[in-house]
C-alpha positions in Angstrom: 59.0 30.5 -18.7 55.4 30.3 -19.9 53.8 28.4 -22.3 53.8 30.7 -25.1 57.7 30.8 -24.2 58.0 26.9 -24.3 55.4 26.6 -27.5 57.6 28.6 -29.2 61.1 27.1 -29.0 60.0 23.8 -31.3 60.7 23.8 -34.9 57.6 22.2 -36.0 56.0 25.4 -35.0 54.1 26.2 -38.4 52.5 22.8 -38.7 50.8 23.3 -35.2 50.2 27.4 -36.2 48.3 26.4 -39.0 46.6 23.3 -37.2 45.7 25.7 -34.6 44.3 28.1 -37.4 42.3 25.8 -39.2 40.5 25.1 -35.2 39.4 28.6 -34.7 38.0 28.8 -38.4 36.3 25.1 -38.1 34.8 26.3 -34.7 37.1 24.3 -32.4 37.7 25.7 -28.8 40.8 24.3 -27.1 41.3 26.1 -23.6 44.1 28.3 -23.3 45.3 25.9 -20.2 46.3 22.9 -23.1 49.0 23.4 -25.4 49.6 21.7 -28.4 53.0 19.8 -28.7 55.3 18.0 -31.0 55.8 14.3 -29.7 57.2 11.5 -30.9 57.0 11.7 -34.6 53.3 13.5 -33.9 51.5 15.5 -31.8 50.2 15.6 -28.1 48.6 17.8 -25.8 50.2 19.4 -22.1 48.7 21.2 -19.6 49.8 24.7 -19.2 51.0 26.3 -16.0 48.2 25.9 -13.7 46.7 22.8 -12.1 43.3 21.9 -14.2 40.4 20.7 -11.8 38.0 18.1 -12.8 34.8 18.0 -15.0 36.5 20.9 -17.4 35.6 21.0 -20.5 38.8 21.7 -22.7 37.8 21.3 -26.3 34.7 21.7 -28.1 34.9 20.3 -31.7 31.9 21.0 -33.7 30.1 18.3 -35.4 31.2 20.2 -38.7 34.9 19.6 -38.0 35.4 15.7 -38.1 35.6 13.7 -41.2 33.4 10.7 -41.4 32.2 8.8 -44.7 29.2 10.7 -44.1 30.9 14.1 -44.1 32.9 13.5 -47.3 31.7 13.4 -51.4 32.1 9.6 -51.2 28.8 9.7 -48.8 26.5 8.7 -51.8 28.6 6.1 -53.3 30.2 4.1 -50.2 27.3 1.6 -48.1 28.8 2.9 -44.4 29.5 0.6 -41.8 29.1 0.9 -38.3 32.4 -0.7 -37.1 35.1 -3.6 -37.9 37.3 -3.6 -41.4 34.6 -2.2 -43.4 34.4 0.7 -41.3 37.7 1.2 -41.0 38.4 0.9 -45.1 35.4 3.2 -45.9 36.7 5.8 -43.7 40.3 5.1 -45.1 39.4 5.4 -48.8 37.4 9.2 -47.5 40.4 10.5 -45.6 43.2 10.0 -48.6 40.7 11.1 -50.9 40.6 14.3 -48.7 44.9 14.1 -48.3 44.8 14.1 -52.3 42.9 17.4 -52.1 45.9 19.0 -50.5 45.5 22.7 -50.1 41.7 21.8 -51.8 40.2 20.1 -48.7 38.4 21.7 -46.3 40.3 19.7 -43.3 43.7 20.5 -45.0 45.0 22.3 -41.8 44.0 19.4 -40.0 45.6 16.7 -42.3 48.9 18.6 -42.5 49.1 18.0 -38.7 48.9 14.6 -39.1 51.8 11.7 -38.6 53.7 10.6 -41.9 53.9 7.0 -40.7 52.1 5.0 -37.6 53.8 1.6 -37.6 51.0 -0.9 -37.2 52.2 -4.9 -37.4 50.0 -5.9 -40.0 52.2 -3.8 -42.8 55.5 -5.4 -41.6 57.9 -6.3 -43.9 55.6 -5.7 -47.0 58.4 -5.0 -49.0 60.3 -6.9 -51.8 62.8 -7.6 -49.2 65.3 -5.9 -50.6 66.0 -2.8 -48.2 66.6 -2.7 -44.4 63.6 -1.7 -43.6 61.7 -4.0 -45.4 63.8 -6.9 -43.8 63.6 -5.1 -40.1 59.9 -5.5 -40.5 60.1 -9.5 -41.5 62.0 -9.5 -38.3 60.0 -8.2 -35.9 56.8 -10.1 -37.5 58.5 -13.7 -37.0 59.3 -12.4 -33.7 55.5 -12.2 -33.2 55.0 -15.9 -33.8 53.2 -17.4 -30.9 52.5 -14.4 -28.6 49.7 -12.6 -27.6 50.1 -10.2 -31.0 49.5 -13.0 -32.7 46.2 -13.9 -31.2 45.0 -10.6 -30.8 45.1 -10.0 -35.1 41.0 -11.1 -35.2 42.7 -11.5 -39.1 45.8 -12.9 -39.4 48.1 -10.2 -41.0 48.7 -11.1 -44.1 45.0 -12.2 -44.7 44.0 -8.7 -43.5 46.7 -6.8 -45.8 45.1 -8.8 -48.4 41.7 -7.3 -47.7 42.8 -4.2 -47.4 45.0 -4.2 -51.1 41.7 -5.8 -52.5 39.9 -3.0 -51.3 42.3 -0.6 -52.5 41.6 -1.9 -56.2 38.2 -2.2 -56.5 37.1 0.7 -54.6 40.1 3.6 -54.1 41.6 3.5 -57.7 38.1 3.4 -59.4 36.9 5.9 -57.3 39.9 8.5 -57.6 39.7 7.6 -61.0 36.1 9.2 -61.4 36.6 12.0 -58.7 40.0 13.2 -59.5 40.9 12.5 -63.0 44.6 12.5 -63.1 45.2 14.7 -61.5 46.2 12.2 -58.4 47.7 8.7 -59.4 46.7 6.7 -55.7 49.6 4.9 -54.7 49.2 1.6 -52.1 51.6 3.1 -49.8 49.5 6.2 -49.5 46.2 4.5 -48.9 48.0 2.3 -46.6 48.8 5.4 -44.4 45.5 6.5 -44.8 44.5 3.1 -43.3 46.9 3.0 -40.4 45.6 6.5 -39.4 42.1 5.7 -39.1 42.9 2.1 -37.0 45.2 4.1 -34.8 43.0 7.3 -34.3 39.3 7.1 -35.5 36.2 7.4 -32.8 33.2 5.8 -33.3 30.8 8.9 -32.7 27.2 8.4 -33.3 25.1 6.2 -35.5 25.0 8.6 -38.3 28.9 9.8 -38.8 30.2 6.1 -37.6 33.6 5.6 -37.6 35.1 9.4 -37.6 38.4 11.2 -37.2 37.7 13.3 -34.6 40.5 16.7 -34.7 42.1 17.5 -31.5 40.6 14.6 -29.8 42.8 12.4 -31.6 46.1 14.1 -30.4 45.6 12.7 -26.9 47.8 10.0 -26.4 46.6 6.5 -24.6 47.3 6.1 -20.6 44.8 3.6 -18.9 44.7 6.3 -15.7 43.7 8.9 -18.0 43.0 12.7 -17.4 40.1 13.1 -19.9 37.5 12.1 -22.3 35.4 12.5 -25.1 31.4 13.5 -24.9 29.2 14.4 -27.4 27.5 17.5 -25.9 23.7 18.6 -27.9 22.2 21.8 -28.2 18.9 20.6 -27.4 15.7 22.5 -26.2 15.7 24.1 -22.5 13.4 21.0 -21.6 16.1 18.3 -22.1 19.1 17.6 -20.6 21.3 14.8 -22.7 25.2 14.6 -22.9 26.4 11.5 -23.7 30.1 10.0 -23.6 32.3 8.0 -26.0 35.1 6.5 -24.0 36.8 5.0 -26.4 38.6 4.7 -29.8 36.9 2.5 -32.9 34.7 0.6 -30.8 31.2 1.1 -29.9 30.8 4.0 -27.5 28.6 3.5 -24.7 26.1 6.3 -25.3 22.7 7.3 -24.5 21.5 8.8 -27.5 20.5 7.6 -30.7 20.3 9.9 -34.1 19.2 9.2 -37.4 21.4 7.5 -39.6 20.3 9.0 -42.5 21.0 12.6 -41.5 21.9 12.8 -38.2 19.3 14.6 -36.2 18.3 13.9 -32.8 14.9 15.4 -33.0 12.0 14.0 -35.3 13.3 14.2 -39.0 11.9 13.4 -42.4 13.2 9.5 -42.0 10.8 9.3 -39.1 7.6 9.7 -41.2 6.2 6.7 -43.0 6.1 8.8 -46.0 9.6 8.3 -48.2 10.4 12.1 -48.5 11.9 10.8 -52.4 8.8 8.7 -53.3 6.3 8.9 -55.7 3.3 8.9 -53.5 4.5 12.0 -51.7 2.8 15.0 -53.3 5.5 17.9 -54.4 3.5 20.0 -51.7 4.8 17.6 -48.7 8.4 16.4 -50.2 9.0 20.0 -50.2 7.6 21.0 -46.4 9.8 17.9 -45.6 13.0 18.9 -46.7 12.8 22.3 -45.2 12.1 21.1 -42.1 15.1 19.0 -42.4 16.8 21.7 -43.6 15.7 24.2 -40.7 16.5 21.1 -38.1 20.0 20.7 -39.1 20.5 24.9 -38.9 19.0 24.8 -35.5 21.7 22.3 -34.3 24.4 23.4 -35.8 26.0 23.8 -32.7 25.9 20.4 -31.5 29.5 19.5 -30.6 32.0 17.2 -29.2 33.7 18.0 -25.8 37.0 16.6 -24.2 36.2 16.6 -20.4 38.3 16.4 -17.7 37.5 13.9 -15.4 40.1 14.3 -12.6 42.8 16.8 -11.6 45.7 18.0 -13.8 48.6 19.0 -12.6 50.7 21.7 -14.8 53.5 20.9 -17.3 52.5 17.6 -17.7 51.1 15.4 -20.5 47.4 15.1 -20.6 46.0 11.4 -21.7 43.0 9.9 -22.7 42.0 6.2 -22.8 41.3 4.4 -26.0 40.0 1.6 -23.4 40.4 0.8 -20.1 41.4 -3.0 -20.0 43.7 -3.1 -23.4 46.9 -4.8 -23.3 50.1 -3.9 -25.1 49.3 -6.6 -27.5 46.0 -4.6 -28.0 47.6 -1.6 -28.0 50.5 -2.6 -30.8 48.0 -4.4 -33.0 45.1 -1.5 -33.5 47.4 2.3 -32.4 50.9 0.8 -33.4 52.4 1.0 -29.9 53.2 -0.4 -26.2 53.4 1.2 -22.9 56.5 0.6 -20.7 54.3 -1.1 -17.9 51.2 -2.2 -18.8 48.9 -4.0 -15.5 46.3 -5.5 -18.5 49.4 -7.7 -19.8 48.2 -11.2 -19.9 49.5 -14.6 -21.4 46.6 -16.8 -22.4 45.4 -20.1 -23.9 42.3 -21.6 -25.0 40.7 -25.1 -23.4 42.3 -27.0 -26.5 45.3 -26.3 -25.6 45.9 -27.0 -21.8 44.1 -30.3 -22.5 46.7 -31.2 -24.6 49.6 -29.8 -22.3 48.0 -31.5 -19.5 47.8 -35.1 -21.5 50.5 -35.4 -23.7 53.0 -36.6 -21.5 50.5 -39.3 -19.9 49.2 -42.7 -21.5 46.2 -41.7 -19.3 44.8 -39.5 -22.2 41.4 -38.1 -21.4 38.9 -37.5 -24.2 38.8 -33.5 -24.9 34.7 -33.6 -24.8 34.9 -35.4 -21.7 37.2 -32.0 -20.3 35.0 -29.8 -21.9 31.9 -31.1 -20.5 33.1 -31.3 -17.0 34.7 -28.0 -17.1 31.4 -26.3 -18.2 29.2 -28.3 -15.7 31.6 -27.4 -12.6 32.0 -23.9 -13.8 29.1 -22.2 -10.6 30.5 -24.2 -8.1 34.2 -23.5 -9.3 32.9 -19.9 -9.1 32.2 -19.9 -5.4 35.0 -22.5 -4.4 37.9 -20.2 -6.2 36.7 -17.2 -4.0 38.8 -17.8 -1.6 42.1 -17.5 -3.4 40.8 -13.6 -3.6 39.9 -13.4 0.2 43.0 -15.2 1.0 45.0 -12.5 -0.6 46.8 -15.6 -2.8 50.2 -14.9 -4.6 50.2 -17.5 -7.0 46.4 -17.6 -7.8 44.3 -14.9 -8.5 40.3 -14.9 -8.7 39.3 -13.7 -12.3 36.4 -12.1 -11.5 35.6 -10.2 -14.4 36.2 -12.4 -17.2 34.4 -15.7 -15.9 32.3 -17.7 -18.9 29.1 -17.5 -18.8 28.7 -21.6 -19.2 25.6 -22.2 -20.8 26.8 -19.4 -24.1 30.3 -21.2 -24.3 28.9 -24.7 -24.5 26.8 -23.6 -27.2 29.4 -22.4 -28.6 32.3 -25.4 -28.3 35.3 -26.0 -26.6 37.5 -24.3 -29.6 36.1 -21.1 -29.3 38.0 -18.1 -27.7 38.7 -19.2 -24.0 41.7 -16.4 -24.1 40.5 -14.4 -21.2 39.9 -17.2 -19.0 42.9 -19.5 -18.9 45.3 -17.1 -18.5 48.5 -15.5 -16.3 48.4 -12.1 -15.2 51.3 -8.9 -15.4 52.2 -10.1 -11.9 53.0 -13.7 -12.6 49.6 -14.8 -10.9 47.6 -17.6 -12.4 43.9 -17.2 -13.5 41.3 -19.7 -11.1 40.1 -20.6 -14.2 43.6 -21.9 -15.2 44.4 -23.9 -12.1 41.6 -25.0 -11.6 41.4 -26.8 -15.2 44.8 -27.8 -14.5 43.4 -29.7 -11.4 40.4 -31.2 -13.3 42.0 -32.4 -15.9 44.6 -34.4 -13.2 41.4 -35.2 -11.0 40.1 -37.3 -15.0 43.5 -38.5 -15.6 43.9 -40.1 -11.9 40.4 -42.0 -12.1 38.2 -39.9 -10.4 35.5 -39.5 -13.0 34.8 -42.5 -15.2 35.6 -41.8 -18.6 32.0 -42.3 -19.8 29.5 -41.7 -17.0 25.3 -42.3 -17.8 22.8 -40.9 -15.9 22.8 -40.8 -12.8 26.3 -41.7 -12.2 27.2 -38.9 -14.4 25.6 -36.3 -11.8 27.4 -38.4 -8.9 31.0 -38.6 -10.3 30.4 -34.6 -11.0 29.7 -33.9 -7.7 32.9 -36.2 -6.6 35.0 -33.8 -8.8 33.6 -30.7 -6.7 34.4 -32.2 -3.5 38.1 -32.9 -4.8 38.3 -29.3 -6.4 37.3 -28.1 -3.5 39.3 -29.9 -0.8 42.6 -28.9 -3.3 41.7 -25.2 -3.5 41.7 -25.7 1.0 44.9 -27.4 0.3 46.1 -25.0 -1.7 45.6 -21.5 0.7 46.9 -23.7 3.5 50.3 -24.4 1.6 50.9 -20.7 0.3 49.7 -19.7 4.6 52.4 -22.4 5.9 54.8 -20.9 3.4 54.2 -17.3 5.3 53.5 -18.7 9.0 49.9 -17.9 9.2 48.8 -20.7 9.6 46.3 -20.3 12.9 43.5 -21.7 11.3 42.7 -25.1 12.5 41.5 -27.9 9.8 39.8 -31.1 10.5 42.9 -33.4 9.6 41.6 -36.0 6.4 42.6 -39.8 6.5 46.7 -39.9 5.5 45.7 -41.8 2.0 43.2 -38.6 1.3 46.0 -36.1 2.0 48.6 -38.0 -0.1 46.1 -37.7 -2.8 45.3 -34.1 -2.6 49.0 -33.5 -2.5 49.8 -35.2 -5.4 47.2 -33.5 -7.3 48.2 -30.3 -6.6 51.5 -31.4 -7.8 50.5 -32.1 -10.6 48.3 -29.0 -11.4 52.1 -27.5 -10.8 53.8 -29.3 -13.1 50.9 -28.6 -15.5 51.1 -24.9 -15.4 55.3 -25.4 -15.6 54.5 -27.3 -18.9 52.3 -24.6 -20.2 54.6 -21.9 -19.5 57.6 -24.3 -21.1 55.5 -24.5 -24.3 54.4 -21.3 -24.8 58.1 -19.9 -24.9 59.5 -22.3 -26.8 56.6 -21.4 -29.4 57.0 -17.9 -29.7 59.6 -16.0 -32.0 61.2 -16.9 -35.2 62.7 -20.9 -35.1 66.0 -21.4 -35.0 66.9 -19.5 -32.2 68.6 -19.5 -29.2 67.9 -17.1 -26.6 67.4 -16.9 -23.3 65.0 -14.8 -21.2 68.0 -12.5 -20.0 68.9 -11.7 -23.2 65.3 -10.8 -24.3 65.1 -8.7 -21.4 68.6 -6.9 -22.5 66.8 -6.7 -25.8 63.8 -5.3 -24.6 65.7 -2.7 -22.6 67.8 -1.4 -25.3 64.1 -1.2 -27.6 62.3 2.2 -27.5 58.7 0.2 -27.4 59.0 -2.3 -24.9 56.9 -5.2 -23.7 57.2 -7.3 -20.4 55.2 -10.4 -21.0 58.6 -12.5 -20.7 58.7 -10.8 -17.4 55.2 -12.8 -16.3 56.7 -15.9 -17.7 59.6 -15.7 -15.4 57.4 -14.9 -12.6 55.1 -17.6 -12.7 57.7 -20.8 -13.6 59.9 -19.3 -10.5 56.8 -19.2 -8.3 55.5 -22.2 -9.1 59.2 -24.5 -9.0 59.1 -23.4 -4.9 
């Protein structure tokens, strides 16, 4: 059968006909090898019947198709921003003045393609309460309570919904007011879609268009090995040679080019001059040159477009994905697009410096000062570096170095102790235990049993530090011999340490252990609604009968079985 053959067997047929209509008369090239699919409640994008090589270009979407702030009538009225929630609301308040429109707006056979609903956290259970849906979202929010979810809402959801109904007041319903007349009563729900489809979808493209939904590019779902991605490809003068890439949805793309934000060209504009093209002290003579030189500019490169790429081989009837970014996790994922993946290897379970202190004290009259941890911590941190190394040559199955999210010291202490630690002091998909973790789990034992003083001066200060390294160091030696006795490879002889050292060291590991049992014990017992009893079995049945699933129980279990043995 061949993929006109398969295309033609889905209902939903006319939506993607006049989506796919609405491309060739915007000037949007999609290869004949990609088809366009219904998926899931939306849309997303197959190969064909052949296998696609690498470095392909698929699509070209011309800089004329997207819709931006910029691109819309609101341009003049709105102040754009770059990124965050006010990116995100300005571009919200353009596209459902452009759904209003209907049939009227110019990216009507665009809009038409798009999802009724994406089911983002943060409008859970908005409702009065009264119907099963409103009480199915309460649900699932309490059930957020405590996980990662929870920490990655930068707002907390109910503080963010309020942002985004205050902006719905004094910005959408004046606005429509003034543009539309009524003709269109905007409703919250609406604009509230309208939101949910730019966090889930938008690309940040360039420095004038910002935040932008981008057509065609938008219907590749999220896999982190993807097959594509989006660059922004310029007609520019035989002499140059720029194409630059945007990897990623609603956060800064890391591109090479720089346009103006006042009109958008990449060649030497009006806004370049020091004379204000709209100001008095420019004679009638010049304004005028200057605008027709902005006016030939834009006319020149009117051809400028955007380009999905492939970047690896395709192999037919299969799915082709994008990333939104590389290193998200399903709480990532679930927060900002509104979904998980099945098995997701950026899964992590995290806490700040705050809170293993107080895990690691508050069963212990031996209470160490939290300044006194924080300072240590941050003056060990280069020679924890190098000392934790070896958990990653030694191929460690409880430990794992965390290479590419280590502190940069000298920032965080500027910063505090309180401050996001959350990709430090964490536990990986696999169960393992961040450096960083255990080996704050170990200092804070090595304060509580006496090895620093609990107020060191001068030069004791320097010299009680230096005893900490040693001891850090001698456990982490400790450590890679237990987990290579464990697996009887143990060939590597060790000087043997006085019986009183050794009894030391081993009761300090023990105790970094027990530490990390108590964080893991904590951290479950804080998530999800109160009240009830469940046990990690019957989550996982939970989770298997639920269409979206997550697994971070699953490194929970993991790491309290690992580290009981």
């Amino acid at each position: 059968m061949d993929g006109r053959a398969q295309a033609s067997s889905f209902p939903e047929l006319p939506q993607i006909r006049q989506l796919l209509s609405w491309c060739a008369s915007t000037k949007i090239h999609i290869d004949p090898k990609l088809q366009i699919r219904p998926h899931d409640g939306g849309l997303a994008v197959f190969s064909s019947g052949e296998v696609i090589p690498p470095f392909v270009t698929l699509v070209k979407i011309s800089k004329n198709a997207i819709l931006s702030v910029k691109s819309t009538s609101i341009a003049s009225t709105i102040r754009t921003e770059s990124y965050g929630l006010e990116a995100q609301l300005g571009l919200a308040l353009a596209l459902y003045l452009e759904i209003a429109k209907g049939e009227d707006s110019k990216w009507f056979g665009y809009l038409q393609s798009l999802p009724s609903q994406v089911d983002l956290p943060v409008f859970w259970g908005l409702g009065s309460g009264t119907t099963e849906i409103d009480e199915d979202g309460k649900t699932a929010l309490s059930w957020l309570k405590g996980s990662e979810v929870e920490r990655d809402f930068v707002v907390p959801p109910r503080a963010k919904e309020a942002a985004i109904n205050a902006f719905f007041e004094n910005h959408t319903l004046p606005f429509f007011s003034k543009d539309l007349g009524d003709s269109f009563i905007p409703q919250s729900d609406g604009f509230h879609r309208a939101y949910s489809l730019v966090s889930s979808r938008a690309f940040l493209v360039d420095a004038y268009h910002g935040l932008s939904m981008v057509p065609i590019a938008d219907a590749f779902n999220h896999t982190v090995e993807n097959h594509v991605h989006l660059e922004v490809a310029m007609s520019f003068p035989p002499c140059l040679d720029v194409k630059s890439s945007t990897h990623s949805k609603s956060l800064p793309p890391q591109s090479e080019f720089e346009v103006c934000p006042e009109c958008g060209s990449l060649q030497e504009c009006p806004h370049d001059q020091d004379i204000d093209v709209d100001s008095s002290s420019a004679s009638e003579h010049t304004r005028s040159k200057m605008r027709m030189a902005k006016d030939e500019e834009h006319d020149a490169y009117d051809d400028d477009c955007y380009e999905m790429v492939s970047n690896t081989g395709i192999p037919p009837f299969s799915e082709v994905f994008n990333t939104y970014g590389e290193t998200l996790s399903n709480a990532q994922l679930l927060v900002q697009y509104g979904f998980l993946l099945d098995v997701n290897e950026n899964d992590r379970i995290t806490w700040n410096l705050e809170e293993v202190w107080s895990t690691g004290t508050d069963t212990t009259t031996l209470r160490v000062p939290l300044d006194l941890v924080c300072d240590m911590w941050y003056q060990v941190q280069e020679d924890l570096e190098k000392l934790c190394r070896r958990f990653d040559d030694t191929d460690s199955e409880l430990i794992y170095y965390n290479a590419h999210r280590s502190p940069n010291s000298s920032s965080k202490r500027k910063k505090g102790h309180r401050d996001r630690d959350w990709d430090t002091f964490c536990i990986n998909s696999d169960g393992k235990v961040s450096h960083q973790l255990w080996a704050l789990c170990g200092l804070i034992e090595c304060l509580k049993d006496g090895v620093h003083a609990a107020e060191p001066e001068g030069a004791d200060a320097v010299a009680e530090m230096k005893t900490v390294v040693k001891i850090l160091a001698r456990m982490v030696e400790a450590q890679v011999k237990c987990e290579e006795e464990d697996h009887g490879d143990d060939d590597e002889e060790m000087v043997p340490d006085s019986e009183e050292s050794t009894g030391m060291i081993s009761l300090l590991l023990s105790q970094t252990a027990s530490s990390i049992l108590s964080l893991c014990r904590r951290k479950k017992a804080s998530m999800g609604p109160e009240n009830v009893d469940i046990s990690t079995g019957d989550i996982g049945d939970m989770l298997d009968q639920s269409k979206n699933e997550t697994r971070n129980d699953a490194g929970y279990g993991r790491a309290v079985h690992d580290w009981q043995l």
